[in-house]
N, CA and C atoms as an extended XYZ file, in Angstrom:
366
Properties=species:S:1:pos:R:3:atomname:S:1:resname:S:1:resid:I:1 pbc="F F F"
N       204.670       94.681      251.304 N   UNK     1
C       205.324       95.313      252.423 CA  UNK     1
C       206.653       95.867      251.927 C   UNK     1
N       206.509       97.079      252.077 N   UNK     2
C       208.303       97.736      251.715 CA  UNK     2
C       208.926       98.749      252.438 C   UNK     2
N       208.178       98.087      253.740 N   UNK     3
C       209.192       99.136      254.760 CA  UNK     3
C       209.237       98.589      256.071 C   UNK     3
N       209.710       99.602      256.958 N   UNK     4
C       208.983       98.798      258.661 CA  UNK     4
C       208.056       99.539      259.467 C   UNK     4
N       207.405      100.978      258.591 N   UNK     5
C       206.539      101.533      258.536 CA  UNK     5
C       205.352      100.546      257.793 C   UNK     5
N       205.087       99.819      256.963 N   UNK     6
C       204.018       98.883      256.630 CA  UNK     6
C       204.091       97.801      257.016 C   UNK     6
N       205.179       97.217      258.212 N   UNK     7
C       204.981       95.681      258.923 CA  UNK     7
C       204.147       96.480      259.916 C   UNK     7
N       204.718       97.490      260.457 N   UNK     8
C       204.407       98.204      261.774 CA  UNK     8
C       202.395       98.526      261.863 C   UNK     8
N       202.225       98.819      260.393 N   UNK     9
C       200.384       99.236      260.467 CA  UNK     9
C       200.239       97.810      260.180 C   UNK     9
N       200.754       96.742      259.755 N   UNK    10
C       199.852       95.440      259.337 CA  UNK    10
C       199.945       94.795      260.846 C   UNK    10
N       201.316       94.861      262.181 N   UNK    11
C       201.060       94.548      263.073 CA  UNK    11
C       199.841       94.860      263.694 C   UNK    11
N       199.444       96.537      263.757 N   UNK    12
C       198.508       97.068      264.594 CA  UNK    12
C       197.007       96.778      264.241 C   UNK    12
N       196.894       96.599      262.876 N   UNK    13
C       195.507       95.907      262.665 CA  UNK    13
C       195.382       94.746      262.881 C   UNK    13
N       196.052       93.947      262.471 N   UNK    14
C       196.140       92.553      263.636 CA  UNK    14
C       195.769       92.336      265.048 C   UNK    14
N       196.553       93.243      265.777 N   UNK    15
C       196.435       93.220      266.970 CA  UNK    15
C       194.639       93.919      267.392 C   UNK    15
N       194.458       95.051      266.490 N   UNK    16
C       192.722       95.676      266.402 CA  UNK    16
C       191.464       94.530      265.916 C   UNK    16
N       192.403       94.004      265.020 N   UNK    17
C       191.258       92.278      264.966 CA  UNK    17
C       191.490       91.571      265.643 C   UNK    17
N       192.200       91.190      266.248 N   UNK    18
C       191.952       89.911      267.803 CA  UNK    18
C       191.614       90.493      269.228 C   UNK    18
N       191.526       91.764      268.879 N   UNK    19
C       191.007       92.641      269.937 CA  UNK    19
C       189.552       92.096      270.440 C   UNK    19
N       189.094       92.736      268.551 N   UNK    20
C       187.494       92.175      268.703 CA  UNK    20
C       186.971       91.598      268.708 C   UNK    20
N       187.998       90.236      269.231 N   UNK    21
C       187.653       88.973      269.036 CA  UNK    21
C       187.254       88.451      270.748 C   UNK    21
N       187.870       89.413      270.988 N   UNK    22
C       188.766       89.208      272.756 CA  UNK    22
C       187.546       89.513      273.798 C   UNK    22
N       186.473       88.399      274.411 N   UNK    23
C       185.372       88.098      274.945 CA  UNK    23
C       185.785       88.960      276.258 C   UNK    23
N       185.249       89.845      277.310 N   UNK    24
C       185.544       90.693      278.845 CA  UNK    24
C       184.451       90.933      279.046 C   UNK    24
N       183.605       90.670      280.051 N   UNK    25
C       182.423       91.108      280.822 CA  UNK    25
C       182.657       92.774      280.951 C   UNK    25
N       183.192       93.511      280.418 N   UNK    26
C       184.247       94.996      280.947 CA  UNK    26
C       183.680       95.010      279.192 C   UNK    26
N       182.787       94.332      277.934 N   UNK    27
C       183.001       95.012      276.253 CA  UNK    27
C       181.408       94.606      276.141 C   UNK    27
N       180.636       95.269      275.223 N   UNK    28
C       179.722       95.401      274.805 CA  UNK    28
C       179.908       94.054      273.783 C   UNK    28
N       178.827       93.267      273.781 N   UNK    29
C       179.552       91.819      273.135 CA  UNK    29
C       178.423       91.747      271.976 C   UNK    29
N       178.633       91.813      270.247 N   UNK    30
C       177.834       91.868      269.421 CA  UNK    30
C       178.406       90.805      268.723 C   UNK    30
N       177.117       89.503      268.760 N   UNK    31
C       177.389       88.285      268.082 CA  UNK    31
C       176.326       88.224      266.798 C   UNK    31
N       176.803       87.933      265.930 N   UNK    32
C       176.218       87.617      264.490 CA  UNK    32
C       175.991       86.252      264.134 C   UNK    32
N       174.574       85.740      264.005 N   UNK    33
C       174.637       84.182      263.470 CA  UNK    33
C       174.933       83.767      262.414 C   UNK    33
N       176.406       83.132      262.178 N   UNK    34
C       176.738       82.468      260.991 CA  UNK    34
C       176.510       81.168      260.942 C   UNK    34
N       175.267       80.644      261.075 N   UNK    35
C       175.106       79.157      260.986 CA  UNK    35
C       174.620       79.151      259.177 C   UNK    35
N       174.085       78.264      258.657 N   UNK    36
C       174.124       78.265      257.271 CA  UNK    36
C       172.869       79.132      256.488 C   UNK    36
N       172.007       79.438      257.442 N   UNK    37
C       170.818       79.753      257.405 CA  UNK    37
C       171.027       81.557      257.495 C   UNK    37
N       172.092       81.950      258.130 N   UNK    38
C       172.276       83.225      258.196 CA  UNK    38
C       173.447       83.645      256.875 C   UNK    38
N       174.219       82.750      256.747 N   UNK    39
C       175.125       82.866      255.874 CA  UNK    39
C       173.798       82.749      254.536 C   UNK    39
N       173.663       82.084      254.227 N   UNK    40
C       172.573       82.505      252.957 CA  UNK    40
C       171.558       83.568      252.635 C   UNK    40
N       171.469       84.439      253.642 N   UNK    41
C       170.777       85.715      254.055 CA  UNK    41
C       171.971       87.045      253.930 C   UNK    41
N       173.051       86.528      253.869 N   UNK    42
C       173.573       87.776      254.275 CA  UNK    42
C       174.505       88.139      255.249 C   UNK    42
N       175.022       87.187      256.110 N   UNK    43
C       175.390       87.600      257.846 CA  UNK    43
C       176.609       87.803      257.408 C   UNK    43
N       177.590       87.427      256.324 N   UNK    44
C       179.303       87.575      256.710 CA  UNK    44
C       179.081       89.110      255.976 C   UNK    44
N       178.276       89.475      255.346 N   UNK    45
C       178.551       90.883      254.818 CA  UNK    45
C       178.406       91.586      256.045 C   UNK    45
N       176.915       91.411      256.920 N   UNK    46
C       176.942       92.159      257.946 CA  UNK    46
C       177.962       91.780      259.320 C   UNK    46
N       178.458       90.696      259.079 N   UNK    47
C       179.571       90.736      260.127 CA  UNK    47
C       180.825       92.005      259.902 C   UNK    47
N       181.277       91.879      258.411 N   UNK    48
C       182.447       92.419      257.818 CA  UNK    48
C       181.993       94.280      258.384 C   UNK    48
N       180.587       94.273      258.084 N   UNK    49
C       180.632       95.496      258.479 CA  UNK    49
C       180.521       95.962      259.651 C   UNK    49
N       180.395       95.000      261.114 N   UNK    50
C       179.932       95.576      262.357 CA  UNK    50
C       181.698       95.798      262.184 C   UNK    50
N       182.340       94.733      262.370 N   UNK    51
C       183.807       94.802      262.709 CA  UNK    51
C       184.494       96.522      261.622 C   UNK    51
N       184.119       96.665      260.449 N   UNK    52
C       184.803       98.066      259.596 CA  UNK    52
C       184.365       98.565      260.185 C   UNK    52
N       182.493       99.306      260.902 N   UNK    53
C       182.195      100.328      261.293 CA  UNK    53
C       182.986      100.692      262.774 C   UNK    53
N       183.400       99.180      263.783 N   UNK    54
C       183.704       99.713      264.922 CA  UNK    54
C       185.041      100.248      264.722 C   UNK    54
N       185.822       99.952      264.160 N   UNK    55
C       187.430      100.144      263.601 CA  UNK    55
C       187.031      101.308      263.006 C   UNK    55
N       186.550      101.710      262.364 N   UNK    56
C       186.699      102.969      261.676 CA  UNK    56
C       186.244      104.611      262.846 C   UNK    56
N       185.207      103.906      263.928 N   UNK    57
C       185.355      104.866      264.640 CA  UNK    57
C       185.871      104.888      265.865 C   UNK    57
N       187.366      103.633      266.001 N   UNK    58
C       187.945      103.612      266.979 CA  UNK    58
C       187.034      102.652      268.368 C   UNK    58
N       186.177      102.583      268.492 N   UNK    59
C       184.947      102.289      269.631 CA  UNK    59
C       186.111      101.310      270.210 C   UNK    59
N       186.204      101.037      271.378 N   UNK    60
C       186.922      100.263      272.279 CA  UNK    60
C       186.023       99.311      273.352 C   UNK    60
N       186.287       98.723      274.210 N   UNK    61
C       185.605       97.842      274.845 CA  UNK    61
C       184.392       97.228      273.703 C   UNK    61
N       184.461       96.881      273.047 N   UNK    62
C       183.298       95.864      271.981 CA  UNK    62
C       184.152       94.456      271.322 C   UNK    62
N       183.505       93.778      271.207 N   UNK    63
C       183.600       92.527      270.916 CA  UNK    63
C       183.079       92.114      270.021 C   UNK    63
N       183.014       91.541      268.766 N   UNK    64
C       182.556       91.122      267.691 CA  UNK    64
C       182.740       89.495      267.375 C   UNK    64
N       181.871       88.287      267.526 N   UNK    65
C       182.036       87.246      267.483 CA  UNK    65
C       180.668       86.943      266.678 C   UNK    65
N       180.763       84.940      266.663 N   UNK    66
C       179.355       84.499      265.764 CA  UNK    66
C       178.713       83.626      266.612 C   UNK    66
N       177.924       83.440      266.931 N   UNK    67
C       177.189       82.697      267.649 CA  UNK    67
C       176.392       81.491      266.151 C   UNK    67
N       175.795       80.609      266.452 N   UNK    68
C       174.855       79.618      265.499 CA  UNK    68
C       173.516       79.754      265.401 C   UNK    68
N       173.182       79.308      265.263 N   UNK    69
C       171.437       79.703      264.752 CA  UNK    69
C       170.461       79.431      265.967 C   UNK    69
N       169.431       80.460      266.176 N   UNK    70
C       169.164       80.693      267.379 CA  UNK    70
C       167.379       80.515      267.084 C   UNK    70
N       167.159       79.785      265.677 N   UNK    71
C       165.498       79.525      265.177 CA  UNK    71
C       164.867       80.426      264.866 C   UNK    71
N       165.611       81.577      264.245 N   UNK    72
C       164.918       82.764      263.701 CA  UNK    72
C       165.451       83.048      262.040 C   UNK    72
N       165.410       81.534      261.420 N   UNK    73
C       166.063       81.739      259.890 CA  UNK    73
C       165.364       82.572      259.211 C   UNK    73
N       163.533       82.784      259.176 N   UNK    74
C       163.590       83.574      258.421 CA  UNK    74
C       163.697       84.829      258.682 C   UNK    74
N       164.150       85.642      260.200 N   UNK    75
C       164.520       86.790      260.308 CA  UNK    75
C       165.620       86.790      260.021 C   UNK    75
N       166.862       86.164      259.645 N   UNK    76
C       168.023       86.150      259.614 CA  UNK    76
C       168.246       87.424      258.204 C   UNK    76
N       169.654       87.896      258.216 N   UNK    77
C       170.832       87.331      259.285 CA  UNK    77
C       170.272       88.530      260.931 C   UNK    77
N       170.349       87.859      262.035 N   UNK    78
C       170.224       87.794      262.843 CA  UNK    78
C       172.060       88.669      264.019 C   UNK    78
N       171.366       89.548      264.645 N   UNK    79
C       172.889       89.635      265.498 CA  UNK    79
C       172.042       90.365      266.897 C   UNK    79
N       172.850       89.657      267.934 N   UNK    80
C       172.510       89.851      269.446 CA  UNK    80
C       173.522       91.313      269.479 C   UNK    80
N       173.173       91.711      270.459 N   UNK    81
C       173.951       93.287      271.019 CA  UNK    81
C       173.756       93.173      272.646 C   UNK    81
N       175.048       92.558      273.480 N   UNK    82
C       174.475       92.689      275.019 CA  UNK    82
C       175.597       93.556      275.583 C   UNK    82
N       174.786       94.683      276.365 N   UNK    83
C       175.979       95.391      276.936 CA  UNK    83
C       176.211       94.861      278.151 C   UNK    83
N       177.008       95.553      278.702 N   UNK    84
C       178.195       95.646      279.695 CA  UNK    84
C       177.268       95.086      280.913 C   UNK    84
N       175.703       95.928      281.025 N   UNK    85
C       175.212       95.310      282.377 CA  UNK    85
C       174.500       94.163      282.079 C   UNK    85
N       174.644       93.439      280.679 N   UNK    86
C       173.948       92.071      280.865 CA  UNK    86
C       172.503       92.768      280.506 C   UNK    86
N       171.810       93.866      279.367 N   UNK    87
C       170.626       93.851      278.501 CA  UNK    87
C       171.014       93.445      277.307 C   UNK    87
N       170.249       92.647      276.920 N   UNK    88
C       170.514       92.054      275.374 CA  UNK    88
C       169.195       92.118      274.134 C   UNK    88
N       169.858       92.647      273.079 N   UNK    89
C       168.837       93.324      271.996 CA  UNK    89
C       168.824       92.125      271.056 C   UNK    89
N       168.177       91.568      270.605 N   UNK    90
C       168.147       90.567      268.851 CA  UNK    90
C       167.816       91.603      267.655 C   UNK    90
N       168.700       92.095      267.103 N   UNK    91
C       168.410       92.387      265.840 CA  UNK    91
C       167.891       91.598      264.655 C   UNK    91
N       166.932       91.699      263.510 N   UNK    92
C       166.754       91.041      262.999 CA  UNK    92
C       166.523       91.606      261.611 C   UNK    92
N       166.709       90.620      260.466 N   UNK    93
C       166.813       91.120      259.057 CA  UNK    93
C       167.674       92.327      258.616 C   UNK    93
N       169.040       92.175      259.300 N   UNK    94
C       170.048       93.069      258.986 CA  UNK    94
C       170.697       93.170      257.358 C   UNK    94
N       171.126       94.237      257.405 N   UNK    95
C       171.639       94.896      256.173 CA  UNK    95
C       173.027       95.819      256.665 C   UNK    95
N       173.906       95.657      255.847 N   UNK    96
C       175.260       95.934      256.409 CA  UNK    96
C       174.715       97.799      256.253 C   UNK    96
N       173.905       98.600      255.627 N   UNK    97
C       173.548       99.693      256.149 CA  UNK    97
C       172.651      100.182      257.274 C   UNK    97
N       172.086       98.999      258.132 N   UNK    98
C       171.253       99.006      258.952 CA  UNK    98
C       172.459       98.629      260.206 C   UNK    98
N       173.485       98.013      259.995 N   UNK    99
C       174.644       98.000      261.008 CA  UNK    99
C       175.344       99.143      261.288 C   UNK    99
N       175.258      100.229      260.285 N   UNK   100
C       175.924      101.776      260.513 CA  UNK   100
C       174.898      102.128      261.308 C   UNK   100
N       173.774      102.371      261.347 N   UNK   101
C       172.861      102.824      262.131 CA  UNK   101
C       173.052      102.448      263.763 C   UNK   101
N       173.033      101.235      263.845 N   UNK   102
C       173.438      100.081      265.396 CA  UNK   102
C       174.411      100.200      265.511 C   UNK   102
N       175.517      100.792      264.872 N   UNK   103
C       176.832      101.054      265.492 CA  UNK   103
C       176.882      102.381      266.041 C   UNK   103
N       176.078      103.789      265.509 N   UNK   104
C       176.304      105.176      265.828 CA  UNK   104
C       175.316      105.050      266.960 C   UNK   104
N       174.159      104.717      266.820 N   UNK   105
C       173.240      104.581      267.871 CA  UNK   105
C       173.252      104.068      269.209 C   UNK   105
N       173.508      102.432      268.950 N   UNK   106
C       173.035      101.899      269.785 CA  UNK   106
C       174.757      101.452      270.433 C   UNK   106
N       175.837      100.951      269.596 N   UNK   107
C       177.042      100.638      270.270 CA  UNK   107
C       177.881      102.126      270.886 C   UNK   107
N       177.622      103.501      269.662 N   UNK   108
C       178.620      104.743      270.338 CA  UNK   108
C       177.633      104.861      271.201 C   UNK   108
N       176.118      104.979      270.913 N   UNK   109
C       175.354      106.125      271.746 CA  UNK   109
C       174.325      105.601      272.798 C   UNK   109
N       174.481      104.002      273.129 N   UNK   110
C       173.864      103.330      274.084 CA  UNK   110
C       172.233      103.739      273.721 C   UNK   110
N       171.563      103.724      272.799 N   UNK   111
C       170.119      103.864      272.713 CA  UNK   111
C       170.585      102.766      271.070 C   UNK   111
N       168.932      101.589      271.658 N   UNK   112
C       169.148      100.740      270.525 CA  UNK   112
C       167.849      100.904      269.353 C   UNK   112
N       168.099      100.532      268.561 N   UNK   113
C       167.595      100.643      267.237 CA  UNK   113
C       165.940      100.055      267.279 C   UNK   113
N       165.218      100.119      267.962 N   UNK   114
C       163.809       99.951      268.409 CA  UNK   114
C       162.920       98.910      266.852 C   UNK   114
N       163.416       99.538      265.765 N   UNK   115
C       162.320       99.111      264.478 CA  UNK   115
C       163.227       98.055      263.744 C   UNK   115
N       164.810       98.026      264.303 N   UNK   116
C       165.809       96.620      264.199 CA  UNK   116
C       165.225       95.285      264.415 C   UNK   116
N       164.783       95.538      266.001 N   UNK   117
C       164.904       94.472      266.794 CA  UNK   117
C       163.359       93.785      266.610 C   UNK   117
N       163.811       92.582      267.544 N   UNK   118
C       162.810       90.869      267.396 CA  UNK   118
C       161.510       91.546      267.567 C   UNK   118
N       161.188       92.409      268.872 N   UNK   119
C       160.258       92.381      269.263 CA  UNK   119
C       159.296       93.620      268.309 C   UNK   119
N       160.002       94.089      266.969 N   UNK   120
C       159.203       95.263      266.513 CA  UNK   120
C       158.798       95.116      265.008 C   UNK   120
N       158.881       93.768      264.200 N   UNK   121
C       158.523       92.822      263.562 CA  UNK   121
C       157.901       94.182      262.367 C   UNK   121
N       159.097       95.084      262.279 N   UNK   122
C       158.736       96.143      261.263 CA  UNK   122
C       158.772       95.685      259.948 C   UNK   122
């Protein structure tokens, strides 16, 4: 830090990560299972990236948290997507490039990723 121009951007990303931390029936709420079973699959990479992709395109009202293991280890890593009116998607066998996809699609553009999810066992 060597100014109060670089406390000032390390405040504001701070404040942009506890944002997305920050649970409102009013945010699209995308939980990732980090129980041990997802963490050995993969899940903190694809966490790291739901949280860079939404920050990078600004997206507001979303929420990014981890939920625990939900008995789908070997689809893991595993992440729920429930919007605002209470529909909820299970993604499964994610890849932090398959999270760019579910972020332009399904979090900017409200249509979800159909060959992602539980029920399409692609």
């Amino acid at each position: 830090m060597k100014s109060l121009a670089d406390l000032e951007e390390i405040r504001e990303n701070t404040k942009f990560q506890l944002n997305l931390r920050h649970e409102s029936p009013d945010n699209i709420q995308i939980r990732v299972g980090l129980a041990s079973c997802g963490i050995a699959a993969g899940a903190r990479e694809v966490l790291n990236k739901f949280v860079d992709e939404i920050a990078k395109k600004n997206l507001e009202n979303v929420t990014v948290t981890t939920m625990g293991c939900i008995g789908l280890c070997s689809d893991e890593p595993v992440a729920e997507v429930e919007t605002q009116n209470g529909e909820k998607t299970t993604y499964i066998k994610l890849t932090p490039e398959k999270v760019v996809r579910i972020v332009d699609e399904h979090i900017a553009g409200n249509k979800p990723v159909a060959e992602y999810t539980l029920g399409s066992k692609a």
